[in-house]
NUZA-25817 format. One record per residue: x, y, z of N, C-alpha, C in turn; residue number from 1. Coordinates in steps of 0.02 Angstrom, whole numbers, plus 50000, padded with zeros to 5 digits. Example, Ala and Ser with C-alpha at 12.3 -4.5 7.8 and 13.67 -1.06 7.14 Angstrom:
REM residues 2
{n_east->50660; n_north->49716; n_up->50390; ca_east->50615; ca_north->49775; ca_up->50390; c_east->50660; c_north->49835; c_up->50390; k->1}
{n_east->50642; n_north->49888; n_up->50354; ca_east->50684; ca_north->49947; ca_up->50357; c_east->50645; c_north->50002; c_up->50394; k->2}
END
This chain:
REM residues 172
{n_east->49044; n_north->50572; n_up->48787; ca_east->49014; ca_north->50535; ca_up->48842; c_east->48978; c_north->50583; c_up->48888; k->1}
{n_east->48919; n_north->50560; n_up->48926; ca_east->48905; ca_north->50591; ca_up->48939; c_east->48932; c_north->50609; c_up->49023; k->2}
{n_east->48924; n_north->50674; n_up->49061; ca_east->48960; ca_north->50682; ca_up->49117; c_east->48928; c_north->50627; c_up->49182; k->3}
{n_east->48881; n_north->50621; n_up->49166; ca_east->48861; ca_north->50581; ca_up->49239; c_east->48892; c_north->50523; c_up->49203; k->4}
{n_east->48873; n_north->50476; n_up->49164; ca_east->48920; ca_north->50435; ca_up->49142; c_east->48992; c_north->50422; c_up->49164; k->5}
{n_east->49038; n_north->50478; n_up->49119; ca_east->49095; ca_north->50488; ca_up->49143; c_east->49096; c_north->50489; c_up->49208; k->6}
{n_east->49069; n_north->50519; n_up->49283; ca_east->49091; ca_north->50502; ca_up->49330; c_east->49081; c_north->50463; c_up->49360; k->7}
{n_east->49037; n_north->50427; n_up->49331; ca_east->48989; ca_north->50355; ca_up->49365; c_east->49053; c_north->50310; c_up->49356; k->8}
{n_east->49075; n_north->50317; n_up->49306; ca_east->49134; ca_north->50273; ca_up->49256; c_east->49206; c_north->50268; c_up->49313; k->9}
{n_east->49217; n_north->50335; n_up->49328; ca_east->49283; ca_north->50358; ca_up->49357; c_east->49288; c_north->50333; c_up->49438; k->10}
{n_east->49225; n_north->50329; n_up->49446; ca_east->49215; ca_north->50289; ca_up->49523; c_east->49225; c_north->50230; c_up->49502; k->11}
{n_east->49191; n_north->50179; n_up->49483; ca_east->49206; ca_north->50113; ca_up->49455; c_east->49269; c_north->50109; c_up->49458; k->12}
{n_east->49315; n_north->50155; n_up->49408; ca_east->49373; ca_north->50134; ca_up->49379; c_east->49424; c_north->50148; c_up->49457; k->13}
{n_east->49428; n_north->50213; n_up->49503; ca_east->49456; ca_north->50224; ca_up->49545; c_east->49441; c_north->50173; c_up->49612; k->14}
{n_east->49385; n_north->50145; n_up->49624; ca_east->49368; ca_north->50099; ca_up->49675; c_east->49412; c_north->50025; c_up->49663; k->15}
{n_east->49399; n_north->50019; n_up->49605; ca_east->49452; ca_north->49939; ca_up->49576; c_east->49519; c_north->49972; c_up->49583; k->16}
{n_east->49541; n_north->50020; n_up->49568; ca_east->49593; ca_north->50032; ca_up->49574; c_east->49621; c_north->50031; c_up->49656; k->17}
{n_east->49593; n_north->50064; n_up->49706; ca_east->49622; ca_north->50055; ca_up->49760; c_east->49651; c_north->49987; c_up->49788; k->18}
{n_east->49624; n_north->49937; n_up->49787; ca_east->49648; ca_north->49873; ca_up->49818; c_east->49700; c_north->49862; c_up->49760; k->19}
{n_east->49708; n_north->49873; n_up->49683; ca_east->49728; ca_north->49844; ca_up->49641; c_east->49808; c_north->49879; c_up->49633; k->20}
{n_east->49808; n_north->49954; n_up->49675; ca_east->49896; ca_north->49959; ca_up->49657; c_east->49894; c_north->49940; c_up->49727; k->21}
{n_east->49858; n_north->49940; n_up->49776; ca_east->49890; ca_north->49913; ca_up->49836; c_east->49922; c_north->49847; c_up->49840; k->22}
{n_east->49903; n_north->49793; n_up->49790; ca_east->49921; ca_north->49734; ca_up->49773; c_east->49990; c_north->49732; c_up->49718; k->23}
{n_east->49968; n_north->49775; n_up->49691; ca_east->50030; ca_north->49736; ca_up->49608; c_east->50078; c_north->49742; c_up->49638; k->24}
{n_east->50105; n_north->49719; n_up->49596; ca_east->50174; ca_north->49690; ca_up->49606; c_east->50171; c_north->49624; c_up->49527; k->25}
{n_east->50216; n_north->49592; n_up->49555; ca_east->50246; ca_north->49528; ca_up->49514; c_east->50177; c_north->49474; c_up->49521; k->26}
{n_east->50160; n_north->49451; n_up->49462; ca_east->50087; ca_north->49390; ca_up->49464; c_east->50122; c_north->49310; c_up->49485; k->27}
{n_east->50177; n_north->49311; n_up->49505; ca_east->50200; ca_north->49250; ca_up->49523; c_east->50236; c_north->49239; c_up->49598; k->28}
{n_east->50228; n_north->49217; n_up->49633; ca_east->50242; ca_north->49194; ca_up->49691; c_east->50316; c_north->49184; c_up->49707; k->29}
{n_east->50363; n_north->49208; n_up->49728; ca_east->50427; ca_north->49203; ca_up->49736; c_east->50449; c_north->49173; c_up->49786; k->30}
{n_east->50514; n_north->49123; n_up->49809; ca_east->50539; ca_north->49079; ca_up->49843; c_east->50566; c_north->49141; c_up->49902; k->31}
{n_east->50579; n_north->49112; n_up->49957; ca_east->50585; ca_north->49151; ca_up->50023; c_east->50669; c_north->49182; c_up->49997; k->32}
{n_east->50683; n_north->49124; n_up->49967; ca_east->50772; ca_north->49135; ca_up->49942; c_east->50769; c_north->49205; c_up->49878; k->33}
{n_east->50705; n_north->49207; n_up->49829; ca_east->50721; ca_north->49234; ca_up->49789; c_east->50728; c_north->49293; c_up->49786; k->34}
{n_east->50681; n_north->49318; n_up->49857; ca_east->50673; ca_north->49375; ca_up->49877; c_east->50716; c_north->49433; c_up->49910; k->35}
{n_east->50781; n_north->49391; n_up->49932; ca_east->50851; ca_north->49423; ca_up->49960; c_east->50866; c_north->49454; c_up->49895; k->36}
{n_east->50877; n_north->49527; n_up->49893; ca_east->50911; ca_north->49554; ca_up->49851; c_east->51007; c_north->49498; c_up->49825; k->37}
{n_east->51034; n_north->49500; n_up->49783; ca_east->51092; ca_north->49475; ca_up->49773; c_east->51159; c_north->49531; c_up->49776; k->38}
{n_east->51119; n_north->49597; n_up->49811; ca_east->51154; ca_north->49643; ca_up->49819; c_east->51213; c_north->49624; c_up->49901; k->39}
{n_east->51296; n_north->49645; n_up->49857; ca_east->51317; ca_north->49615; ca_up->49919; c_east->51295; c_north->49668; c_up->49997; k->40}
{n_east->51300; n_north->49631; n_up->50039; ca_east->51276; ca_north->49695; ca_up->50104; c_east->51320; c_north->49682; c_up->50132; k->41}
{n_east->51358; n_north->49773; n_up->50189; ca_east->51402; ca_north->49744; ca_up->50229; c_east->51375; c_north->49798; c_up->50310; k->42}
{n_east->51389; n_north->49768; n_up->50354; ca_east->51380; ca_north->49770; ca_up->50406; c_east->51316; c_north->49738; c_up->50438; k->43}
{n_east->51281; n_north->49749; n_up->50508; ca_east->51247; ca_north->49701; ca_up->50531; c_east->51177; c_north->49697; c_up->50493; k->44}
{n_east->51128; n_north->49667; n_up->50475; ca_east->51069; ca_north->49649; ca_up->50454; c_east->51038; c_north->49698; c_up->50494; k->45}
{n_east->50954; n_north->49716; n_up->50485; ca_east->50917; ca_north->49745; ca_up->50499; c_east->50873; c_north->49692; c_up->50552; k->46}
{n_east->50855; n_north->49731; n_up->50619; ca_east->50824; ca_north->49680; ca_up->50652; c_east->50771; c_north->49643; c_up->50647; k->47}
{n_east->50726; n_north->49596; n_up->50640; ca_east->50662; ca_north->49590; ca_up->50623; c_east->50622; c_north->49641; c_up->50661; k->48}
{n_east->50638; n_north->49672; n_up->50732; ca_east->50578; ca_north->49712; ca_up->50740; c_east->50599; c_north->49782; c_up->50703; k->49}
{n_east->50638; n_north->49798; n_up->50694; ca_east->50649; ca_north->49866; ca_up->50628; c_east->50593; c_north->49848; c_up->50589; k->50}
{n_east->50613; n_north->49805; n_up->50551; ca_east->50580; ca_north->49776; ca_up->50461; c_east->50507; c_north->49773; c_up->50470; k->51}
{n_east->50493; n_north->49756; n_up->50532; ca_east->50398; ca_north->49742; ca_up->50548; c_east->50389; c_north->49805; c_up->50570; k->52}
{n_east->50427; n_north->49844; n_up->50605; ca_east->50392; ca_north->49886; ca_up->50635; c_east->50394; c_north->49951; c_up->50576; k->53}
{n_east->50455; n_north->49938; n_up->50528; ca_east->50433; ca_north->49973; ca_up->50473; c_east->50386; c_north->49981; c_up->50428; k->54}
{n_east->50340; n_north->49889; n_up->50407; ca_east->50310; ca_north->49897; ca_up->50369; c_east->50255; c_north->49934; c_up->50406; k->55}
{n_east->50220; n_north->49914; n_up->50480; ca_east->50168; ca_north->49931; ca_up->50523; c_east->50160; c_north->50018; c_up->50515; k->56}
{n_east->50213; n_north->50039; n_up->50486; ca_east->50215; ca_north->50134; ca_up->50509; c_east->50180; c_north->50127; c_up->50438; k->57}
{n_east->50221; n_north->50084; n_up->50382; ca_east->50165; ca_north->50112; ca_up->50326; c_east->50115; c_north->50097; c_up->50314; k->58}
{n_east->50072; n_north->50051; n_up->50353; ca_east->50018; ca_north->50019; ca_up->50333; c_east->49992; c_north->50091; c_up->50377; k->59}
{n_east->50019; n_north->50121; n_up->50440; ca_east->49977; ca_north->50173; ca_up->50491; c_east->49979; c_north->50239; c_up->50421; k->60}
{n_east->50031; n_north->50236; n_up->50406; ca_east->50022; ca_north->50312; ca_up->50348; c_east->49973; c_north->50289; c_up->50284; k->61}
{n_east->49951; n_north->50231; n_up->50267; ca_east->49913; ca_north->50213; ca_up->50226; c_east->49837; c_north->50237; c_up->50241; k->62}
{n_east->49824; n_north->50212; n_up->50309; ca_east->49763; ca_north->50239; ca_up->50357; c_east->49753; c_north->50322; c_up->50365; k->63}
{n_east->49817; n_north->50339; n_up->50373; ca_east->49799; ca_north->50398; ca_up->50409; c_east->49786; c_north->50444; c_up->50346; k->64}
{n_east->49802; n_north->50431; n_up->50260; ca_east->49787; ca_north->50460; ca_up->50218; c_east->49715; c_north->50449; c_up->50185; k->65}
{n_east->49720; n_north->50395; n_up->50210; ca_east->49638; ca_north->50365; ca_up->50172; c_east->49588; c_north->50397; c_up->50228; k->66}
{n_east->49607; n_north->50451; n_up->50277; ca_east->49562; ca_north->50457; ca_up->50319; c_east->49555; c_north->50525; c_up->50325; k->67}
{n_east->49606; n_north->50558; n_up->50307; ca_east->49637; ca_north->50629; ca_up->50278; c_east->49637; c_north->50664; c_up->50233; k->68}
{n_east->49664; n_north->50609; n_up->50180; ca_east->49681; ca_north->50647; ca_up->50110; c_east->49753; c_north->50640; c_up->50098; k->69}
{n_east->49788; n_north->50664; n_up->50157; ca_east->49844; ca_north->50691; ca_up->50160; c_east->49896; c_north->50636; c_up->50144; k->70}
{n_east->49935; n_north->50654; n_up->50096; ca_east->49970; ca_north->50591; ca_up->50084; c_east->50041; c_north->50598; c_up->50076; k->71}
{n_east->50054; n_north->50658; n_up->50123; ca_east->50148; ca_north->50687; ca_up->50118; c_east->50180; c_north->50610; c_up->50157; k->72}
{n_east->50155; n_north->50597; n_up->50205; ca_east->50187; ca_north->50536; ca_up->50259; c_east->50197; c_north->50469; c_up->50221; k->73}
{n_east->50117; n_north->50453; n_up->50167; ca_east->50127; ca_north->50409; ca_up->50136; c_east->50184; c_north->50419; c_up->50069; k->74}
{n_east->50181; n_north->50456; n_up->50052; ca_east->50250; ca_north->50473; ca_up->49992; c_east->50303; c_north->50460; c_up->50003; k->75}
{n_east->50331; n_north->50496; n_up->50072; ca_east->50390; ca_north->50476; ca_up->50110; c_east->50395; c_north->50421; c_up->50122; k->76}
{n_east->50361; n_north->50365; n_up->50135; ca_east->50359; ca_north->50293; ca_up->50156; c_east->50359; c_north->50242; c_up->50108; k->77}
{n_east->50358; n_north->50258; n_up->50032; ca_east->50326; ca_north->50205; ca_up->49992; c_east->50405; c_north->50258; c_up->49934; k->78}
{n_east->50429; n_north->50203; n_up->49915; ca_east->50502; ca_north->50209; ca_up->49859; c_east->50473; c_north->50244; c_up->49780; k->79}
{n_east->50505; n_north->50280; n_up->49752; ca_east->50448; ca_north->50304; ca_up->49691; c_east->50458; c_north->50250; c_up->49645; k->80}
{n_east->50485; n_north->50209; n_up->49623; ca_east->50482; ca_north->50144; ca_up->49592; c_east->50442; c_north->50084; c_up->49620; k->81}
{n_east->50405; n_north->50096; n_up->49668; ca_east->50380; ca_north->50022; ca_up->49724; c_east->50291; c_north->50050; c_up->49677; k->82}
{n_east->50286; n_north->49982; n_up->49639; ca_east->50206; ca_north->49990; ca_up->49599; c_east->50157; c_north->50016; c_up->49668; k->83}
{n_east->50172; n_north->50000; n_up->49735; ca_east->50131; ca_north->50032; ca_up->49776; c_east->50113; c_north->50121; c_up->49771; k->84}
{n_east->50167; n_north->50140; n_up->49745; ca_east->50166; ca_north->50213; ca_up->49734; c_east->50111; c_north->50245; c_up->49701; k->85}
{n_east->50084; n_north->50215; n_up->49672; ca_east->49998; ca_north->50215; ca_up->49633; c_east->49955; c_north->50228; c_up->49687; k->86}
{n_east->49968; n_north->50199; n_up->49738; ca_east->49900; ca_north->50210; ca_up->49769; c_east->49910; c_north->50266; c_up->49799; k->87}
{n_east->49969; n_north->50310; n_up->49803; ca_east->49975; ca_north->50365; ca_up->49854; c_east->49932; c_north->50429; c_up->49801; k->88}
{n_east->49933; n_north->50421; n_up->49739; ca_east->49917; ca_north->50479; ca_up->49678; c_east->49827; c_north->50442; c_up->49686; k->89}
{n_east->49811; n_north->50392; n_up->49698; ca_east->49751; ca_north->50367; ca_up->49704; c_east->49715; c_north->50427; c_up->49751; k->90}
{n_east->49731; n_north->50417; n_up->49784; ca_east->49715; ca_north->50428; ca_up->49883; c_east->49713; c_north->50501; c_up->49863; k->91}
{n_east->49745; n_north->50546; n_up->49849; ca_east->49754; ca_north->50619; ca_up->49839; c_east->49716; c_north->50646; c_up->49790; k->92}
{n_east->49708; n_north->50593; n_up->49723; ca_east->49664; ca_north->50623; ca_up->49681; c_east->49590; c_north->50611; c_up->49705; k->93}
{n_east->49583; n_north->50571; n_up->49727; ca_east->49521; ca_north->50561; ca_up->49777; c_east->49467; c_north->50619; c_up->49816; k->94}
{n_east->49547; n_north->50641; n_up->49868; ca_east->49529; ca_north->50687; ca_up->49898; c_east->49530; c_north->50761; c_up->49869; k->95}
{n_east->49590; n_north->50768; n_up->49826; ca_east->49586; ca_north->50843; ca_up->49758; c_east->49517; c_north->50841; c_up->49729; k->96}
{n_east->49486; n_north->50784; n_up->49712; ca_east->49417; ca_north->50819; ca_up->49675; c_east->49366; c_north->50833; c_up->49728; k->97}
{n_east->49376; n_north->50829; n_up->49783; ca_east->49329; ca_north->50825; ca_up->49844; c_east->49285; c_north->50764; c_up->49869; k->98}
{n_east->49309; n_north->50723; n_up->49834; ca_east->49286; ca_north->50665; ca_up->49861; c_east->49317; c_north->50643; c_up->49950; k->99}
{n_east->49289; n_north->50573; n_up->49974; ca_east->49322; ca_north->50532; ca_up->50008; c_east->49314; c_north->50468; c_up->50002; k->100}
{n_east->49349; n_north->50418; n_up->50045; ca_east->49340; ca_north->50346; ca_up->50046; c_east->49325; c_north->50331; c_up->50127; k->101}
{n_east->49266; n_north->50322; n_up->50141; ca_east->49227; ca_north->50326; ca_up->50205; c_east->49246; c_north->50244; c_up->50215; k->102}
{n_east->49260; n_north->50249; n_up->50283; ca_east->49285; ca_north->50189; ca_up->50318; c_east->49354; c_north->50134; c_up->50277; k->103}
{n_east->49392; n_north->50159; n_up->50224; ca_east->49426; ca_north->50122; ca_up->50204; c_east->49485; c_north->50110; c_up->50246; k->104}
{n_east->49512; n_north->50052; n_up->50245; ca_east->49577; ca_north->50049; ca_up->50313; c_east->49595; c_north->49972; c_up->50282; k->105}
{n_east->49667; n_north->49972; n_up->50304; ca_east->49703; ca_north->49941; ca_up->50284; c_east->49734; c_north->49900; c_up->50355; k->106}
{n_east->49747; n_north->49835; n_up->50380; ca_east->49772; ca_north->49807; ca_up->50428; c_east->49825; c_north->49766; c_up->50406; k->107}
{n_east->49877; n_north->49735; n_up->50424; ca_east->49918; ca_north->49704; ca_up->50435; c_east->49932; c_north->49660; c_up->50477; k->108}
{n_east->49922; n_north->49590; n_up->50471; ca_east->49934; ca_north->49544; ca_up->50498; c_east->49967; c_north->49503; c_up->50506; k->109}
{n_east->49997; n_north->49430; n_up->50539; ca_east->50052; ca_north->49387; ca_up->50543; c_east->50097; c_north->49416; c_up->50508; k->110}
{n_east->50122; n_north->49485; n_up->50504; ca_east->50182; ca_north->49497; ca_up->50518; c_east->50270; c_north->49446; c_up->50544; k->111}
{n_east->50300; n_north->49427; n_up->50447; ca_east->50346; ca_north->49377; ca_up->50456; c_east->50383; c_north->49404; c_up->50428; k->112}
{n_east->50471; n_north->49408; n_up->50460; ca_east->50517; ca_north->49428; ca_up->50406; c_east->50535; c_north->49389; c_up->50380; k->113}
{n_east->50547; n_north->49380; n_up->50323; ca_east->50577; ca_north->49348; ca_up->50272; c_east->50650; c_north->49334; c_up->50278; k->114}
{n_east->50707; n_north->49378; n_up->50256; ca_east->50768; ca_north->49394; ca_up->50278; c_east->50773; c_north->49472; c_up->50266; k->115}
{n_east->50839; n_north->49481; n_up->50291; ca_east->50845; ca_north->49529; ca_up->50292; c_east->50949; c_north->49546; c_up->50280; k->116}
{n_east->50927; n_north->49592; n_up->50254; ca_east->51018; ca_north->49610; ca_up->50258; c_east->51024; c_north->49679; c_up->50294; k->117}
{n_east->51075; n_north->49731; n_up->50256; ca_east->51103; ca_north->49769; ca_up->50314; c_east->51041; c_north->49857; c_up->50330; k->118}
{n_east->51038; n_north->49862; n_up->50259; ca_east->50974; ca_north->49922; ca_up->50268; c_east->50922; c_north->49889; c_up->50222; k->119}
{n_east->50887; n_north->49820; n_up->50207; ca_east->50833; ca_north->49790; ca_up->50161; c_east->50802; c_north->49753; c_up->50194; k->120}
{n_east->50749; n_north->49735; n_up->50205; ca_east->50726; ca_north->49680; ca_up->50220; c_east->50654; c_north->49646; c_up->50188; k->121}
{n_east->50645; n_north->49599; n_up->50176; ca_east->50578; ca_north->49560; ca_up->50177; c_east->50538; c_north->49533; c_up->50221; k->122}
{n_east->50478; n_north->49555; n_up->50201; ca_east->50433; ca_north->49564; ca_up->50255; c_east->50349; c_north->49544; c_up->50233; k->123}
{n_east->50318; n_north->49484; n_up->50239; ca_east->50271; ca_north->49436; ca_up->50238; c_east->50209; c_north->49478; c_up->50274; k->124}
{n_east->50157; n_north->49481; n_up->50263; ca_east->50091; ca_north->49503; ca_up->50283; c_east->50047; c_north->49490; c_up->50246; k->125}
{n_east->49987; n_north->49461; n_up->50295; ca_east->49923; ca_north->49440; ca_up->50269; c_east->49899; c_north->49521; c_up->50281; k->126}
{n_east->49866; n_north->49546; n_up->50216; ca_east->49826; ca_north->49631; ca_up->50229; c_east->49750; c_north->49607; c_up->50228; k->127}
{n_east->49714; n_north->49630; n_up->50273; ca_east->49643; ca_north->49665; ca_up->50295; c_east->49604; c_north->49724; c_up->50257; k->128}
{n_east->49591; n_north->49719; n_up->50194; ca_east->49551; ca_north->49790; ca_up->50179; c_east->49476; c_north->49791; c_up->50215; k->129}
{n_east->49461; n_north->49854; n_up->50249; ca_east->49403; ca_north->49857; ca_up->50270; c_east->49323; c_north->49857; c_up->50202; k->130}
{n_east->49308; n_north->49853; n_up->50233; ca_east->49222; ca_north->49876; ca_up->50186; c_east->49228; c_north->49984; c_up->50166; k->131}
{n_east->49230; n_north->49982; n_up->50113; ca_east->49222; ca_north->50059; ca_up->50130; c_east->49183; c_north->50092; c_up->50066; k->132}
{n_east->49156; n_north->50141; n_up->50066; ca_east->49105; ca_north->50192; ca_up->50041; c_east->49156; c_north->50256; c_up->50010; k->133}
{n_east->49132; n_north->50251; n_up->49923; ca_east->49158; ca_north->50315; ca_up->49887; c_east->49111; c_north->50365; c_up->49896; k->134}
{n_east->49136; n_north->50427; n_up->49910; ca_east->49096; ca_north->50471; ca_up->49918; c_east->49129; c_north->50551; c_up->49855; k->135}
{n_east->49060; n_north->50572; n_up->49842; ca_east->49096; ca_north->50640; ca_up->49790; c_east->49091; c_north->50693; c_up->49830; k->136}
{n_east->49128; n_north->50743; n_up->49800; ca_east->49122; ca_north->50808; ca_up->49813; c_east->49061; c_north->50839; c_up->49858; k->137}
{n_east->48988; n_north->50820; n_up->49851; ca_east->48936; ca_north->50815; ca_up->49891; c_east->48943; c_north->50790; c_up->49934; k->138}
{n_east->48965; n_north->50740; n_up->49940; ca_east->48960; ca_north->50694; ca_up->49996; c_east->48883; c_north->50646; c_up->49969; k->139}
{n_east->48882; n_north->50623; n_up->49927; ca_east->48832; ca_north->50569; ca_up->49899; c_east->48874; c_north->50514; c_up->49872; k->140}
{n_east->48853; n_north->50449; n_up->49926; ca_east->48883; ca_north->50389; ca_up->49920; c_east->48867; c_north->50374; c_up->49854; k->141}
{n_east->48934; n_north->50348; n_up->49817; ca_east->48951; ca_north->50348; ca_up->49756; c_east->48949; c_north->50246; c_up->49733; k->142}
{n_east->48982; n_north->50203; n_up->49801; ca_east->48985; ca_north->50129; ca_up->49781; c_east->49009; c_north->50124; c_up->49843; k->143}
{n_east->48975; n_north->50066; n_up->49857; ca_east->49002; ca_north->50027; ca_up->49933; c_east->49070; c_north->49973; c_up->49887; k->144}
{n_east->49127; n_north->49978; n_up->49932; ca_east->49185; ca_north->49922; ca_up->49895; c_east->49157; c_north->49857; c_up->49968; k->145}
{n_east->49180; n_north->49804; n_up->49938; ca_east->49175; ca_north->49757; ca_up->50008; c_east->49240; c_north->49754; c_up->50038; k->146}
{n_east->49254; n_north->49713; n_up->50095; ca_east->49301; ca_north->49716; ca_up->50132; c_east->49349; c_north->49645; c_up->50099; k->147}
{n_east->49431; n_north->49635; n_up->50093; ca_east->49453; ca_north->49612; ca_up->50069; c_east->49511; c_north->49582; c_up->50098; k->148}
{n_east->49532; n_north->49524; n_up->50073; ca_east->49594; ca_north->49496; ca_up->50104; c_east->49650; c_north->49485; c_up->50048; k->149}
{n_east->49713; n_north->49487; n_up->50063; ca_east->49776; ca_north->49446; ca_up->50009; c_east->49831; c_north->49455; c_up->50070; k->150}
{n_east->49874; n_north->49399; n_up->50052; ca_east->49944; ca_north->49391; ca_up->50080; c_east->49983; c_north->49434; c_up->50014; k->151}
{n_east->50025; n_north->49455; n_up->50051; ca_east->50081; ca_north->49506; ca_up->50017; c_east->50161; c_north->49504; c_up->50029; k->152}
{n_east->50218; n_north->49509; n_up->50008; ca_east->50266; ca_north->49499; ca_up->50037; c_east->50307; c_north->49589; c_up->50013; k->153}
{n_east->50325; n_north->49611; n_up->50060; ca_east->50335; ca_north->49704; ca_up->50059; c_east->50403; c_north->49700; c_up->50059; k->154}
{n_east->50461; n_north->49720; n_up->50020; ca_east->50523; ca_north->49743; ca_up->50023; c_east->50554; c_north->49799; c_up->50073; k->155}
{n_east->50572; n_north->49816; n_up->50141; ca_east->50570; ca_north->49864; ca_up->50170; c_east->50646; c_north->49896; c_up->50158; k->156}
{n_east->50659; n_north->49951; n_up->50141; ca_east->50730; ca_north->49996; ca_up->50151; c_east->50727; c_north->50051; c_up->50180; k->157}
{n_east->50787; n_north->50045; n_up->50228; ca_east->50818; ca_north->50113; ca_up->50245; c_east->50858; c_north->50148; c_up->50203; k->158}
{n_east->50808; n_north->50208; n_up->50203; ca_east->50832; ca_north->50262; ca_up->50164; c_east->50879; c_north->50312; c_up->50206; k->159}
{n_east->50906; n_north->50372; n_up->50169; ca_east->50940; ca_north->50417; ca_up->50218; c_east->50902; c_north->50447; c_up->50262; k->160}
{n_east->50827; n_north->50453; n_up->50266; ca_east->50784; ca_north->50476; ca_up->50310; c_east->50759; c_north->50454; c_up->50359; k->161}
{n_east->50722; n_north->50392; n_up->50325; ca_east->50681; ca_north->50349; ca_up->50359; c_east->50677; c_north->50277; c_up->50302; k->162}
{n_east->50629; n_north->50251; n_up->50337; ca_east->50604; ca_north->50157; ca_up->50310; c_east->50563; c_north->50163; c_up->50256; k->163}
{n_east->50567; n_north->50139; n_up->50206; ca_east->50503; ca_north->50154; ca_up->50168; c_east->50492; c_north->50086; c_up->50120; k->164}
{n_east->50445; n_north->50070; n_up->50100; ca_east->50414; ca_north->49989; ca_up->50062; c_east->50436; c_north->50039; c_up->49986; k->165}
{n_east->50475; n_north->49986; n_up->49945; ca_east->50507; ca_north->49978; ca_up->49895; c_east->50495; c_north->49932; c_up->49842; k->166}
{n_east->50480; n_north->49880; n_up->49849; ca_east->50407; ca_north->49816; ca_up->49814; c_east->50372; c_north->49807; c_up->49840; k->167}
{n_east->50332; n_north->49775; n_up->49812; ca_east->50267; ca_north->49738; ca_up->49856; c_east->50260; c_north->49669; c_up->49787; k->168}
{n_east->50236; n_north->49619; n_up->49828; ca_east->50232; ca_north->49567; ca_up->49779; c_east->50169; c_north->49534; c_up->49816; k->169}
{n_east->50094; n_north->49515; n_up->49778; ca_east->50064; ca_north->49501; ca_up->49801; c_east->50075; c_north->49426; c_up->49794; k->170}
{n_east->50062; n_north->49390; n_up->49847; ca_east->50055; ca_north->49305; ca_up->49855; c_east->49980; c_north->49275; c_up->49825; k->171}
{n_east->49946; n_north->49310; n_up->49850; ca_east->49866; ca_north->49278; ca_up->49861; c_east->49817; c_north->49313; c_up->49864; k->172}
END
């Protein structure tokens, strides 16, 4: 193949990819009930403003890598089994070849908990992808992505450290 090819190709393939591990998860829509782990829990539940204000830190470390590169904060925040974990090796390989993703950003909205038990919770958000621009190693705009919407429902746990998203199941 040839190399401009190949990287013409690798943008394509890496641009679909960003919204696309930010989404996967499960292709079917799950009941508010189904989503409580069946794990027994003991002591008090997690508050709803914990569980929101957890997912909100990772949607901020999602930003602050897509704006950086830097994706130690997002690693720490996202479970290495949560299909979201794709996008953190996204974001880095991005920035390792010298590329960037100019204006990409991620928002979080109507913020709903689902339930919650003692360190888990579920946690409902409509996400905001902005409009944003691949850029290479030059800095020569590579593909404008457009700006994007889906409802999502985010698994949040406390870990021994900190909070970090553990599924993600897209709704819509």
């Amino acid at each position: 193949m040839n190399p401009a090819n190949f990287a013409r190709w690798t943008v394509v393939v890496a641009s679909l990819t960003l919204v696309a591990v930010a989404t996967s998860g499960c292709a079917t829509t799950p009941d508010a009930a189904d989503l409580v782990s069946e794990q027994a829990t003991t002591g008090e539940p997690v508050s709803e403003a914990e569980a929101a204000a957890a997912l909100l830190d990772y949607f901020g470390a999602i930003n602050k890598s897509l704006e950086t590169g830097d994706t130690d904060e997002l690693a720490a925040l996202t479970g290495p089994d949560c299909p979201c974990r794709d996008l953190v090796g996204l974001i880095h390989n991005r920035y390792a070849e010298g590329g960037e993703l100019v204006g990409a950003s991620f928002d979080a909205e109507a913020v709903t908990v689902l339930g919650r038990q003692a360190q888990r919770a579920q946690v409902r958000a409509r996400v905001s992808v902005a409009r944003y621009n691949i850029r290479n190693a030059d800095g020569l705009m590579l593909e404008t992505r457009p700006a994007q919407q889906y409802v999502a429902t985010y698994t949040v746990e406390l870990g021994e450290e900190n909070w970090r998203v553990v599924d993600v199941r897209q709704i819509r």
